[in-house]
N, CA, C, O and CB atoms as a CASP TS submission, in Angstrom:
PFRMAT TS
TARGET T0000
AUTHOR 0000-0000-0000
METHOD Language model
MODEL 1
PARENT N/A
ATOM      1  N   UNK     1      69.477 -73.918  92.219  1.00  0.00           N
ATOM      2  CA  UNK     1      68.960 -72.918  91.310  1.00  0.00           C
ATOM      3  C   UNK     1      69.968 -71.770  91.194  1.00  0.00           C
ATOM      4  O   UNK     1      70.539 -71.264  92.160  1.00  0.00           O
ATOM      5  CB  UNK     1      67.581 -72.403  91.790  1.00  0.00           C
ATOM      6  N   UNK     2      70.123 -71.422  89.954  1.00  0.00           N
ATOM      7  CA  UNK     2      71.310 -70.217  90.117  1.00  0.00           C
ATOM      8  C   UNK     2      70.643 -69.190  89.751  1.00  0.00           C
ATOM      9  O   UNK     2      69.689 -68.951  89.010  1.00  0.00           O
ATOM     10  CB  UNK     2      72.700 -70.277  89.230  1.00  0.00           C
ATOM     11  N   UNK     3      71.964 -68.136  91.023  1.00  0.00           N
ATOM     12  CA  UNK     3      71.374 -67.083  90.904  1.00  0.00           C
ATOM     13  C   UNK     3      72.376 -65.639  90.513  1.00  0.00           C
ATOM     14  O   UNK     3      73.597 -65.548  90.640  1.00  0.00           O
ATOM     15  CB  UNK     3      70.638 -67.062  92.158  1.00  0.00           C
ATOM     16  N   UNK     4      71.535 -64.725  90.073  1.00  0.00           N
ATOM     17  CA  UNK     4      72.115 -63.804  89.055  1.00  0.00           C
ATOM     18  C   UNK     4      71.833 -62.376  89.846  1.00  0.00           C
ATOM     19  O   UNK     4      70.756 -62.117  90.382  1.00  0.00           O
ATOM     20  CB  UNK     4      71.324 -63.952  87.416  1.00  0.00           C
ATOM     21  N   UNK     5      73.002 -61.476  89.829  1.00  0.00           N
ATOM     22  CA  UNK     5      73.176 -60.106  90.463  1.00  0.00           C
ATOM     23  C   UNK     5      73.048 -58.937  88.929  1.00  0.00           C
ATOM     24  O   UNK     5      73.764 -58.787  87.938  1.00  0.00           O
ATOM     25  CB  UNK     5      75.002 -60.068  91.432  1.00  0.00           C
ATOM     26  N   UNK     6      72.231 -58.528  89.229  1.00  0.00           N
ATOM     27  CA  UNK     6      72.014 -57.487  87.819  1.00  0.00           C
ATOM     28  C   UNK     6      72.448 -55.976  88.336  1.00  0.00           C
ATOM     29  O   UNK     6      72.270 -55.625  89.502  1.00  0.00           O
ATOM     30  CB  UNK     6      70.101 -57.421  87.194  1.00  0.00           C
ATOM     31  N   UNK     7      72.912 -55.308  87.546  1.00  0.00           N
ATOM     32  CA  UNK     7      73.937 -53.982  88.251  1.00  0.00           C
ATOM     33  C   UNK     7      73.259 -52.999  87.320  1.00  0.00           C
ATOM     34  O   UNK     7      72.695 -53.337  86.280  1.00  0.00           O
ATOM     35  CB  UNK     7      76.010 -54.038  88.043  1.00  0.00           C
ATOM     36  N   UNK     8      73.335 -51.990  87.685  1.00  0.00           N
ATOM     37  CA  UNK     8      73.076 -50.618  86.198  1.00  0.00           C
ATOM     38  C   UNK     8      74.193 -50.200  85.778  1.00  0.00           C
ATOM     39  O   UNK     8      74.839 -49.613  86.647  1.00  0.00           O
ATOM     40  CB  UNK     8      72.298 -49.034  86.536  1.00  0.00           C
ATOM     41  N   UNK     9      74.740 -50.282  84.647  1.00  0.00           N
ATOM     42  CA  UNK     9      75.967 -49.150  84.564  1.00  0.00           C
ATOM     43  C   UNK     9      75.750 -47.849  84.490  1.00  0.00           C
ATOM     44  O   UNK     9      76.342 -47.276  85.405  1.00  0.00           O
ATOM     45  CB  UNK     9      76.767 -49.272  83.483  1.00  0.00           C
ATOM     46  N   UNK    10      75.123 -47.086  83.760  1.00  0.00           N
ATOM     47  CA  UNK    10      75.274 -45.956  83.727  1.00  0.00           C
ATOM     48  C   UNK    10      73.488 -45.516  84.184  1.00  0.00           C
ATOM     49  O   UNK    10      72.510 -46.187  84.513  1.00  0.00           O
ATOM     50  CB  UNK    10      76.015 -45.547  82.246  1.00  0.00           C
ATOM     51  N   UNK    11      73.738 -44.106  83.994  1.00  0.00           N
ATOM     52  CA  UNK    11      72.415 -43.278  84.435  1.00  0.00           C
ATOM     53  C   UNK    11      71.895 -43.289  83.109  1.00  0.00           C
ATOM     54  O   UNK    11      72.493 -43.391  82.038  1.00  0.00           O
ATOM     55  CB  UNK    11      72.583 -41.645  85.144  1.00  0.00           C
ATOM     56  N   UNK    12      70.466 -43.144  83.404  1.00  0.00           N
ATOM     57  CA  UNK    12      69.920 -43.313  82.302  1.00  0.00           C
ATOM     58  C   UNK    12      68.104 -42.868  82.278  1.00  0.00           C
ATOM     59  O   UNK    12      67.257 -43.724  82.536  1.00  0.00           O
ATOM     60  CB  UNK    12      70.304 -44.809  82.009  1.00  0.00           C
ATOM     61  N   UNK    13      67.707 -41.334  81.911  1.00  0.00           N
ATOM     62  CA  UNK    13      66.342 -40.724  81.971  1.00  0.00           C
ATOM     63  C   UNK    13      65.905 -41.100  80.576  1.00  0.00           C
ATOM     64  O   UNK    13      66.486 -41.006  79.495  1.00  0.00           O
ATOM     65  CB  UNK    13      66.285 -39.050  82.304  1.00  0.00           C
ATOM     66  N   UNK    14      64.933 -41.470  80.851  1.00  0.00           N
ATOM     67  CA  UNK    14      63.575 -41.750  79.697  1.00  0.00           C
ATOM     68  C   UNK    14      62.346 -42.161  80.487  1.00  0.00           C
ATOM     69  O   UNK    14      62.262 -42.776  81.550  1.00  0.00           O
ATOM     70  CB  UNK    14      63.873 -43.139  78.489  1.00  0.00           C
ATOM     71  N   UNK    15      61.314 -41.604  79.599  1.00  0.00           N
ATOM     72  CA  UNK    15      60.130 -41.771  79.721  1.00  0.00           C
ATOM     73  C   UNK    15      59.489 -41.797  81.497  1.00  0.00           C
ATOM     74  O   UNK    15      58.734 -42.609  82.032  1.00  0.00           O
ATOM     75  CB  UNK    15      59.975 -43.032  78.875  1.00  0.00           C
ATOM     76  N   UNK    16      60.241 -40.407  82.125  1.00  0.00           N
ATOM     77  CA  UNK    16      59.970 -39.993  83.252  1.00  0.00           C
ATOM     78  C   UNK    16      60.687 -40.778  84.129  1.00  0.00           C
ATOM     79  O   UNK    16      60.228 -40.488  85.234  1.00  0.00           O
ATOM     80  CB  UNK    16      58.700 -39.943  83.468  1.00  0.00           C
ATOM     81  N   UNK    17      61.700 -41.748  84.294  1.00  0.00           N
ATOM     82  CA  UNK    17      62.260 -42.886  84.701  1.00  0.00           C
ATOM     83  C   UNK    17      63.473 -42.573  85.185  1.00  0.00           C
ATOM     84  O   UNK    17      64.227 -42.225  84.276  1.00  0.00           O
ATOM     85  CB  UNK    17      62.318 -43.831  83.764  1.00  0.00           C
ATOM     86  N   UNK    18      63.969 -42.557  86.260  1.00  0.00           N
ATOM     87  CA  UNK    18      65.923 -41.823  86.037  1.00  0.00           C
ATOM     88  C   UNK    18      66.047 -43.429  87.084  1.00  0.00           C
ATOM     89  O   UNK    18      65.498 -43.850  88.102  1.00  0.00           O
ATOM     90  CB  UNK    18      66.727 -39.330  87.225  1.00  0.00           C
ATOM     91  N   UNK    19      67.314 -44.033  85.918  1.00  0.00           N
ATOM     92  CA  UNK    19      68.161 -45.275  86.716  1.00  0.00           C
ATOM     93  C   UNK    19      69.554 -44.891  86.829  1.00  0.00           C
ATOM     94  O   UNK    19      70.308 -44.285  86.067  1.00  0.00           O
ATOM     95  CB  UNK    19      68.149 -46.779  85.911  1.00  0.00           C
ATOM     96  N   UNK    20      69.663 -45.280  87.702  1.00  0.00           N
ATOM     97  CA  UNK    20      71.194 -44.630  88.640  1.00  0.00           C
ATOM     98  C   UNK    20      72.212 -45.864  88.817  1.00  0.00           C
ATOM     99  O   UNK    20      72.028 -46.891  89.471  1.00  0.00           O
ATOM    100  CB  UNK    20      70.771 -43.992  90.563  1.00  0.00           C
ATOM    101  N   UNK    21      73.699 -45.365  87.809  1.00  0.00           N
ATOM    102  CA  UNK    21      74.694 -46.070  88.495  1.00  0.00           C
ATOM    103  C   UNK    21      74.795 -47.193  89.681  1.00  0.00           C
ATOM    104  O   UNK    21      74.515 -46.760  90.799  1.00  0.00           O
ATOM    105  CB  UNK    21      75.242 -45.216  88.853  1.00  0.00           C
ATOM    106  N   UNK    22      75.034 -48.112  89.624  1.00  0.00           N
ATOM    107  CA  UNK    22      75.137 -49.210  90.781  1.00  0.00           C
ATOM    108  C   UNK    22      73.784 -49.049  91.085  1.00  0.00           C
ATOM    109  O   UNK    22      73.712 -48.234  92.004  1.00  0.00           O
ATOM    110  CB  UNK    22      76.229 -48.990  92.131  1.00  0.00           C
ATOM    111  N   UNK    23      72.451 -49.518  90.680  1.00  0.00           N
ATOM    112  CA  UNK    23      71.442 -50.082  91.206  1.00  0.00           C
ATOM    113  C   UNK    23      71.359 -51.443  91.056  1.00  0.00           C
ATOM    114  O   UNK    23      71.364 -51.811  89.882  1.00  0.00           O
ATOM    115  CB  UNK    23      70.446 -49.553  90.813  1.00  0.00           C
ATOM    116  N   UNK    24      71.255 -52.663  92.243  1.00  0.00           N
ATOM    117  CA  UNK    24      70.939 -53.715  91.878  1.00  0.00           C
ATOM    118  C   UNK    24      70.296 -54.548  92.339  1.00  0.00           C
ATOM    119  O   UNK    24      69.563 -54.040  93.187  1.00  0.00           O
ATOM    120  CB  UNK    24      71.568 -54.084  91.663  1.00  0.00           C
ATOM    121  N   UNK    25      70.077 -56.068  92.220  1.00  0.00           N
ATOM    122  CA  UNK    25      69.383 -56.561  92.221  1.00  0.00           C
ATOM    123  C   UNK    25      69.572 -57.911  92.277  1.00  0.00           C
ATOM    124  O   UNK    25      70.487 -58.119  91.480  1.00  0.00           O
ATOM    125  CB  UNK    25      68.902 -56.134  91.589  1.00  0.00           C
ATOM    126  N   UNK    26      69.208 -59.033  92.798  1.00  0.00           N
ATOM    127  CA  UNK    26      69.407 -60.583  92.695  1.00  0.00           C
ATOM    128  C   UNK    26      67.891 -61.497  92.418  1.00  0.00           C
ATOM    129  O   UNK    26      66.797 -61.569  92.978  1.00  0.00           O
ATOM    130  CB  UNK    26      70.144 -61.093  94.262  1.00  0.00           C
ATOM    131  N   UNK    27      68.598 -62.164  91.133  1.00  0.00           N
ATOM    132  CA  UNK    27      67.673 -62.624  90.780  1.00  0.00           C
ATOM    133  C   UNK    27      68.079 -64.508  91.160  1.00  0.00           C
ATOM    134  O   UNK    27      69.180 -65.033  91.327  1.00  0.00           O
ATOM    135  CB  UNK    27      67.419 -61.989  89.249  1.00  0.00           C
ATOM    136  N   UNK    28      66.611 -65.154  91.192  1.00  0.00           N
ATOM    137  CA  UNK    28      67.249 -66.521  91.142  1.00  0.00           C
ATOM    138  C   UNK    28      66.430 -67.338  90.075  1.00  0.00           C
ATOM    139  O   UNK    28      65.217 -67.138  90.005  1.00  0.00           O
ATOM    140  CB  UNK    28      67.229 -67.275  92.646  1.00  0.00           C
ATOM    141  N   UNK    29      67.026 -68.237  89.254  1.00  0.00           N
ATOM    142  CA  UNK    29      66.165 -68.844  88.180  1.00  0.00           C
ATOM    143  C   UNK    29      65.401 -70.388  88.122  1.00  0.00           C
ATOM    144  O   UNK    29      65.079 -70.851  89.216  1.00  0.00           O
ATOM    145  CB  UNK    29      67.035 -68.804  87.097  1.00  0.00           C
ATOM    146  N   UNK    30      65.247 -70.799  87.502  1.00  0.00           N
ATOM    147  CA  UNK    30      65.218 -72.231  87.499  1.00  0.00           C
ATOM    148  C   UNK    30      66.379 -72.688  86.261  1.00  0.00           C
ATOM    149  O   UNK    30      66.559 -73.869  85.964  1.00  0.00           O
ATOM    150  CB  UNK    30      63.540 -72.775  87.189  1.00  0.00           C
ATOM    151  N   UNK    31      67.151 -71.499  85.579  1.00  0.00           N
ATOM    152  CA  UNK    31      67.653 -71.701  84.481  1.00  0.00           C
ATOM    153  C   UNK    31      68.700 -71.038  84.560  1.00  0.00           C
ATOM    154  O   UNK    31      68.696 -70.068  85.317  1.00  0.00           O
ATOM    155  CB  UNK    31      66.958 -71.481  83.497  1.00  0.00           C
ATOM    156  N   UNK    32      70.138 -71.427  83.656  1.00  0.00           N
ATOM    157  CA  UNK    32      71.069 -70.999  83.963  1.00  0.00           C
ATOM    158  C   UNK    32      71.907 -70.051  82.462  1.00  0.00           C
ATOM    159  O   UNK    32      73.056 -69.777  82.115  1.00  0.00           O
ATOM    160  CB  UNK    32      71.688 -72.232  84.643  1.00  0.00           C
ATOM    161  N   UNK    33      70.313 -69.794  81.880  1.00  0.00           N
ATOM    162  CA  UNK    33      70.558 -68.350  80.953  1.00  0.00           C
ATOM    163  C   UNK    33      70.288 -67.152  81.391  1.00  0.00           C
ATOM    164  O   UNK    33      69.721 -66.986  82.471  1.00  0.00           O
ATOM    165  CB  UNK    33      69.828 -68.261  79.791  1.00  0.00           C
ATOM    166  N   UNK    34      70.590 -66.347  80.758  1.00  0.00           N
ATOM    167  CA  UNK    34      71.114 -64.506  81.312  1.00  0.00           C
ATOM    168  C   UNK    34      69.729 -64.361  81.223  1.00  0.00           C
ATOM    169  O   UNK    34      69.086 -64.294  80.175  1.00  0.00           O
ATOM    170  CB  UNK    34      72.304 -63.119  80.144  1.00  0.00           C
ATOM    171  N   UNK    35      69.063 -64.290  82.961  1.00  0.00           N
ATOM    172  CA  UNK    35      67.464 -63.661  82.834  1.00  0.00           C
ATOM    173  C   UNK    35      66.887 -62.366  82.264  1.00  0.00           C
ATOM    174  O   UNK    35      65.715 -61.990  82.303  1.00  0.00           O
ATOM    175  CB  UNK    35      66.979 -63.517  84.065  1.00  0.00           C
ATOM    176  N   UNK    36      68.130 -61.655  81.634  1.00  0.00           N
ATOM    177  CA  UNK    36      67.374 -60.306  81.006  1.00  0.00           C
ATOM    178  C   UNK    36      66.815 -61.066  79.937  1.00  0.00           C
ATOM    179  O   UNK    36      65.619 -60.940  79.677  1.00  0.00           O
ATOM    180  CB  UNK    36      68.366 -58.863  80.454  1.00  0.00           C
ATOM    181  N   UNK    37      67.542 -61.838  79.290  1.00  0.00           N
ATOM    182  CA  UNK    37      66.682 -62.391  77.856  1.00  0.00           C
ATOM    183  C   UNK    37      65.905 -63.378  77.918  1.00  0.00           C
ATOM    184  O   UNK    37      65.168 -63.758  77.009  1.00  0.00           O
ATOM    185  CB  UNK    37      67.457 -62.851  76.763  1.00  0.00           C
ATOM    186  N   UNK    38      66.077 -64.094  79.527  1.00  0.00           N
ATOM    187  CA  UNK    38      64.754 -65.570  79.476  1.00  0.00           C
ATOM    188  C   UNK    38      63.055 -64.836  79.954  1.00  0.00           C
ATOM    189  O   UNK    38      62.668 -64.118  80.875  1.00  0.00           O
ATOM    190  CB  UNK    38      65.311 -67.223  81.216  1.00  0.00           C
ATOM    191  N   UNK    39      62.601 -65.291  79.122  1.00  0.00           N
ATOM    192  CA  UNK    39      61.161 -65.574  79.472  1.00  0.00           C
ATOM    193  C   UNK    39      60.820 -63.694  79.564  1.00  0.00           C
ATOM    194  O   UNK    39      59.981 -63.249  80.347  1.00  0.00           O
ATOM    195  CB  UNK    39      60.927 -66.759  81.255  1.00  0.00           C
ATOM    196  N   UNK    40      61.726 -62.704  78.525  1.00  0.00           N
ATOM    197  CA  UNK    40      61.531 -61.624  78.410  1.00  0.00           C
ATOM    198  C   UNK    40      61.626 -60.671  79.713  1.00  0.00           C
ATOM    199  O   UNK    40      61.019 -59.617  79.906  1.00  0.00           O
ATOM    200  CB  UNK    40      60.486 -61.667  77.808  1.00  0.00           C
ATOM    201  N   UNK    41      62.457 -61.260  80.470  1.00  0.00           N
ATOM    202  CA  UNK    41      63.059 -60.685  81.550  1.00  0.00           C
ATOM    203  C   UNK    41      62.280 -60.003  82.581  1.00  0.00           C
ATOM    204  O   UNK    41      62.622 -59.032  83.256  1.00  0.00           O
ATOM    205  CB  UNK    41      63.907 -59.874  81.106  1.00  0.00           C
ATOM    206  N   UNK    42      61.166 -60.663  82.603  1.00  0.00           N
ATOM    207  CA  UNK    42      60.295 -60.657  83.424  1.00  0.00           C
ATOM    208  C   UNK    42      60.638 -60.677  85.259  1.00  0.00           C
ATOM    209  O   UNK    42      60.124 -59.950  86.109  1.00  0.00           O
ATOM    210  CB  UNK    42      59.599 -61.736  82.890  1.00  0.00           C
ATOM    211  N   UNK    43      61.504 -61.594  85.421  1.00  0.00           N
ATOM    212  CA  UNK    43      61.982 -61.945  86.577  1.00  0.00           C
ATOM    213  C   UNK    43      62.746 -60.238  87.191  1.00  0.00           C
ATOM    214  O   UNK    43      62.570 -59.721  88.294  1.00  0.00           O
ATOM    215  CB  UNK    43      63.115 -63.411  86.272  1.00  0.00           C
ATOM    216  N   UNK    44      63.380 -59.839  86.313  1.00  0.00           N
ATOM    217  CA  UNK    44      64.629 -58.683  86.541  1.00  0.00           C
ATOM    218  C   UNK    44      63.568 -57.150  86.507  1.00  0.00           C
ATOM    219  O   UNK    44      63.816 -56.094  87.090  1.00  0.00           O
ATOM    220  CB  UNK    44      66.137 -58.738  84.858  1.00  0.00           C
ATOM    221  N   UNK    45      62.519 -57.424  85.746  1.00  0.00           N
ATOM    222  CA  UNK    45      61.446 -56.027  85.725  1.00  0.00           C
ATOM    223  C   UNK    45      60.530 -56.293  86.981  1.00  0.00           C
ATOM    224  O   UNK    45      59.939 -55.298  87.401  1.00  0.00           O
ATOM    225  CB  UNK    45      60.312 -55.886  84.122  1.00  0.00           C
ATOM    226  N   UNK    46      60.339 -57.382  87.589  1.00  0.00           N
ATOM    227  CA  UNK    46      59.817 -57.479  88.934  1.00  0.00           C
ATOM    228  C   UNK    46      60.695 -57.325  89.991  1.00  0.00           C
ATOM    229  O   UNK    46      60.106 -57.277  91.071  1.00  0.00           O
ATOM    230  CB  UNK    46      59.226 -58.627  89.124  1.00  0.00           C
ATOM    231  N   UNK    47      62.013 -57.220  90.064  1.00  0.00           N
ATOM    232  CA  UNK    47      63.075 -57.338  90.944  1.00  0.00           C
ATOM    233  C   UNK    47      63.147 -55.628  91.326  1.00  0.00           C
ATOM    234  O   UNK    47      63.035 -55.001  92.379  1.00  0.00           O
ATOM    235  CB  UNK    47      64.541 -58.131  90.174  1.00  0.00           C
ATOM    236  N   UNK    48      63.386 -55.255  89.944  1.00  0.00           N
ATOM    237  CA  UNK    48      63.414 -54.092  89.907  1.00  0.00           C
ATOM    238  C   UNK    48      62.572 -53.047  90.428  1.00  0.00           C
ATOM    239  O   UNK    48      63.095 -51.973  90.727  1.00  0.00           O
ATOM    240  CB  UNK    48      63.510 -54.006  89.017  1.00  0.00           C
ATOM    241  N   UNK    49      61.317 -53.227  90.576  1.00  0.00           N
ATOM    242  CA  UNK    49      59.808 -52.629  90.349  1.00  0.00           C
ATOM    243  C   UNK    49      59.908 -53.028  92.201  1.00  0.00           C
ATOM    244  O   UNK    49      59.951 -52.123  93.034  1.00  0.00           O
ATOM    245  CB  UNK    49      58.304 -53.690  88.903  1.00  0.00           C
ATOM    246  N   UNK    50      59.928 -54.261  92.518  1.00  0.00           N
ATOM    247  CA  UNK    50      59.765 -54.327  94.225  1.00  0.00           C
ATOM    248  C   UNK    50      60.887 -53.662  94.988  1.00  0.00           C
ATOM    249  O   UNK    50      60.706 -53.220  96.122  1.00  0.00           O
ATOM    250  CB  UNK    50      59.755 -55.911  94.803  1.00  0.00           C
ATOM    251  N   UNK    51      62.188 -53.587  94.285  1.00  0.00           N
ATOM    252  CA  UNK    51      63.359 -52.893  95.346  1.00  0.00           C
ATOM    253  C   UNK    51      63.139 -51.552  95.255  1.00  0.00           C
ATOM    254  O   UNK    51      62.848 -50.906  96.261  1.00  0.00           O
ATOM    255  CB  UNK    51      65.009 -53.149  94.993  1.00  0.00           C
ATOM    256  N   UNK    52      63.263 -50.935  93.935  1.00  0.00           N
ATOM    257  CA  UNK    52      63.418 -49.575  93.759  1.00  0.00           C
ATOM    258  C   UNK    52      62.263 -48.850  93.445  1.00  0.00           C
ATOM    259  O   UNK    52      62.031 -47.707  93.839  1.00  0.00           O
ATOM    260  CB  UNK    52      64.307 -49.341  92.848  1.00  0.00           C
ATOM    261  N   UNK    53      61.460 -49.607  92.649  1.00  0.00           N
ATOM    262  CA  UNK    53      60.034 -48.624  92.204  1.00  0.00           C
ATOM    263  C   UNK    53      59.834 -48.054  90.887  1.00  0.00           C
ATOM    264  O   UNK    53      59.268 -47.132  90.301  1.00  0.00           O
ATOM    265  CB  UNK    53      59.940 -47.333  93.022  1.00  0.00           C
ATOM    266  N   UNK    54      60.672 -49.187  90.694  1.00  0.00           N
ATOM    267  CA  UNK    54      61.347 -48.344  88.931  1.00  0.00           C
ATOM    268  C   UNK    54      60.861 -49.449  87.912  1.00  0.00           C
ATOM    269  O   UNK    54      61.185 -50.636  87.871  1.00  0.00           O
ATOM    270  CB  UNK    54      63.629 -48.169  88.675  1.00  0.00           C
ATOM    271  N   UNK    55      60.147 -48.867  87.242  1.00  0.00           N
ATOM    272  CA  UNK    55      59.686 -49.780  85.430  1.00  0.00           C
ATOM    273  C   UNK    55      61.355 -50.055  84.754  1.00  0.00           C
ATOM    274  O   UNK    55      61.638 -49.013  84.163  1.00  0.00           O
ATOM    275  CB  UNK    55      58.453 -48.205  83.805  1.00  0.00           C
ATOM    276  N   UNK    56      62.217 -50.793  84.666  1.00  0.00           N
ATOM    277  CA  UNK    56      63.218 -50.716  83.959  1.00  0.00           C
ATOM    278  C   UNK    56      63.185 -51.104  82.384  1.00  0.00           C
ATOM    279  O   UNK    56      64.147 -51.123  81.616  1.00  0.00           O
ATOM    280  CB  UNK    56      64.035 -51.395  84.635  1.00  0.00           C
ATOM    281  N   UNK    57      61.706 -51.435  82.079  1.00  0.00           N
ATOM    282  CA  UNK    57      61.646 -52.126  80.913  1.00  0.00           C
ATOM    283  C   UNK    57      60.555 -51.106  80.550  1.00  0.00           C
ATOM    284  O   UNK    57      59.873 -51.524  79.614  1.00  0.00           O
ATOM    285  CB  UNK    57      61.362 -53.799  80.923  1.00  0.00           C
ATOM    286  N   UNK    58      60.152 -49.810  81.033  1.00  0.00           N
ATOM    287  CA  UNK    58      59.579 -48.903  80.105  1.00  0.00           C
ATOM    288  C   UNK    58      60.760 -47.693  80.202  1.00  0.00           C
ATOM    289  O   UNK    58      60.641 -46.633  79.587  1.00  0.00           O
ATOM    290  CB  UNK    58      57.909 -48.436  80.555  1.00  0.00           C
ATOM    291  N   UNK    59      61.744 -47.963  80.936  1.00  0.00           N
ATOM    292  CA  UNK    59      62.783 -47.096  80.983  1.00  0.00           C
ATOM    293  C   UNK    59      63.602 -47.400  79.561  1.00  0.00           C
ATOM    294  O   UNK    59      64.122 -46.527  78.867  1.00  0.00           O
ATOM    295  CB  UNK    59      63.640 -47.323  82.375  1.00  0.00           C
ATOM    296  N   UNK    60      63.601 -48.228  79.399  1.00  0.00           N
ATOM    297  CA  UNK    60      64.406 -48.785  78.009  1.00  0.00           C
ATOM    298  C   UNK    60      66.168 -48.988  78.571  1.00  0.00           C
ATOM    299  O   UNK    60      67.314 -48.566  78.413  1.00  0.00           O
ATOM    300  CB  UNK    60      64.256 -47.300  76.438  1.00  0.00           C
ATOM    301  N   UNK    61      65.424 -49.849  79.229  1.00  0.00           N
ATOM    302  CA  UNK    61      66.999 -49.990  80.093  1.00  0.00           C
ATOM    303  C   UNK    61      67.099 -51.605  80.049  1.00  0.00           C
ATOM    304  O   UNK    61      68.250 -51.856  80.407  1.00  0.00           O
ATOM    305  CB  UNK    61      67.023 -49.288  82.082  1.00  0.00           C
ATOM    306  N   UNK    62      66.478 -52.705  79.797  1.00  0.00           N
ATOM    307  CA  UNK    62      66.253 -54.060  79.978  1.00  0.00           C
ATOM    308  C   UNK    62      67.215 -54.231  78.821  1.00  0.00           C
ATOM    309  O   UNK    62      66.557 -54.365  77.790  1.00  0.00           O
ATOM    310  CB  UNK    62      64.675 -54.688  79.924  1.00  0.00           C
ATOM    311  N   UNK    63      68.357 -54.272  78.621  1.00  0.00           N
ATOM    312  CA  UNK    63      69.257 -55.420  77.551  1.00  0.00           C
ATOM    313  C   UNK    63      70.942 -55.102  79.388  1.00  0.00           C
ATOM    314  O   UNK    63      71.188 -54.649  80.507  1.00  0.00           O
ATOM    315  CB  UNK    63      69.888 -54.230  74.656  1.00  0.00           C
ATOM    316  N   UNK    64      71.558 -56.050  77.831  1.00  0.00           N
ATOM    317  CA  UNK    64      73.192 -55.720  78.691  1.00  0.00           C
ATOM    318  C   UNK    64      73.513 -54.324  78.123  1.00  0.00           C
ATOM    319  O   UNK    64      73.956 -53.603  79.017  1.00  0.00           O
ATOM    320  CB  UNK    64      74.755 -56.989  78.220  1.00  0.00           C
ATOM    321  N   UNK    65      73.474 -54.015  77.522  1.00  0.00           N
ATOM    322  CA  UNK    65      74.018 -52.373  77.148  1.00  0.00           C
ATOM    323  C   UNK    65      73.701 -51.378  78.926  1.00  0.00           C
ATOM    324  O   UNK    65      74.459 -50.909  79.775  1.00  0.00           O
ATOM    325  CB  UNK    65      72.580 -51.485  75.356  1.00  0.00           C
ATOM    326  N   UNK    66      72.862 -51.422  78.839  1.00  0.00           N
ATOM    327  CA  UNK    66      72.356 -50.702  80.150  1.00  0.00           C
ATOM    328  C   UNK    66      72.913 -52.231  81.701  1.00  0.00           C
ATOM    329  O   UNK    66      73.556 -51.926  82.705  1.00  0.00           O
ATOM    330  CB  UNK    66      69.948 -50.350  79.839  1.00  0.00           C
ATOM    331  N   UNK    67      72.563 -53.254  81.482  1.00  0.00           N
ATOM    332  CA  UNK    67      73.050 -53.898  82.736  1.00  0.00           C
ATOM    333  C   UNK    67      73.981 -55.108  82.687  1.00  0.00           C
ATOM    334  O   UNK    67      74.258 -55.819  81.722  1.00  0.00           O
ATOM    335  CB  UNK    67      71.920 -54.305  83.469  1.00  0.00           C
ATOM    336  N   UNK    68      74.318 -55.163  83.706  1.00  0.00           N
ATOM    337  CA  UNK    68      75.549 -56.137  83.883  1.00  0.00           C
ATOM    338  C   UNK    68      74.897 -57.310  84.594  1.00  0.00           C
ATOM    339  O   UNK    68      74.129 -56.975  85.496  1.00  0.00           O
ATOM    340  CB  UNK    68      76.884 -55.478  84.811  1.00  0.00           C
ATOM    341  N   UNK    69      75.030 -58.542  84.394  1.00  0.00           N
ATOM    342  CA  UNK    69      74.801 -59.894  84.645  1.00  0.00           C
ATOM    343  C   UNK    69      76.042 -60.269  84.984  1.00  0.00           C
ATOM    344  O   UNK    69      77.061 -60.002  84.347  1.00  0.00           O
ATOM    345  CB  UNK    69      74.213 -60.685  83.576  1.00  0.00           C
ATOM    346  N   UNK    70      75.948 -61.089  86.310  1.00  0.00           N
ATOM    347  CA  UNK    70      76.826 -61.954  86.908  1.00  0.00           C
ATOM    348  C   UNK    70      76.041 -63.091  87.285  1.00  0.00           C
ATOM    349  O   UNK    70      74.829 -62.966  87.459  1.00  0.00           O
ATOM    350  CB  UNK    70      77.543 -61.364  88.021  1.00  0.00           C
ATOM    351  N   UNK    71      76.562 -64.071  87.412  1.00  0.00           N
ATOM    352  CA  UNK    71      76.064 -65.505  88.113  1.00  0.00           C
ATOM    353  C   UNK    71      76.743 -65.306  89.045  1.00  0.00           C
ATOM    354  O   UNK    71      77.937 -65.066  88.863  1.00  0.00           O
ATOM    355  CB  UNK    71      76.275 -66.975  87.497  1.00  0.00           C
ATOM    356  N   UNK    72      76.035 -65.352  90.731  1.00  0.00           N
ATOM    357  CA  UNK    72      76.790 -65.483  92.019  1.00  0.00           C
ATOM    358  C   UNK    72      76.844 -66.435  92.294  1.00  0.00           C
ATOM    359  O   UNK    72      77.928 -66.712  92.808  1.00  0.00           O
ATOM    360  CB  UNK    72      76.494 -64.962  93.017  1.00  0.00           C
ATOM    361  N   UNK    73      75.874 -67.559  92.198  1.00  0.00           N
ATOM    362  CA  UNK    73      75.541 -68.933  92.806  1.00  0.00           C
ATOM    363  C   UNK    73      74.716 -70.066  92.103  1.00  0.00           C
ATOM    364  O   UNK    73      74.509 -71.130  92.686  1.00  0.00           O
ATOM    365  CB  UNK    73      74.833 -68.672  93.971  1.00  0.00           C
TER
END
C-alpha cells in the first residue's frame, strides 16, 4: 500500500484556523493517486485533525497550493 507524506508550505489563518510551515503528516492508501484529491481527501483531513487538531479542509488549505505530496513508500 503506498504511502504519502503531506507537508504545509506556507502559514496560513482563516476561519479561526492558523497552519504553520512544515506541518505534517503520513498518509497510507489503498491507491496510488495524490490523496488530497482521492475520495475528497478525507484520509489527509483525518490525519490532520488526529496529529494537530486542526480542520485543514475548513481552513481552506486542502489542495497542492497550500500542501506538498510526496510518495515515501
Amino acid at each position: 500500500m503506498p504511502r504519502f507524506r503531506i507537508t504545509t508550505k506556507q502559514r496560513k489563518m482563516s476561519n479561526g484556523i492558523i497552519i504553520e510551515p512544515g506541518m505534517s503528516v503520513e498518509v497510507v492508501t489503498s491507491s496510488f493517486s495524490n490523496p488530497v484529491s482521492t475520495n475528497g481527501g478525507q484520509a489527509v483531513v483525518d490525519a490532520f485533525m488526529r496529529i494537530y487538531g486542526v480542520d485543514i479542509k475548513k481552513a481552506g488549505a486542502l489542495n497542492t497550493v497550500w500542501l506538498d505530496v510526496k510518495q515515501i513508500g
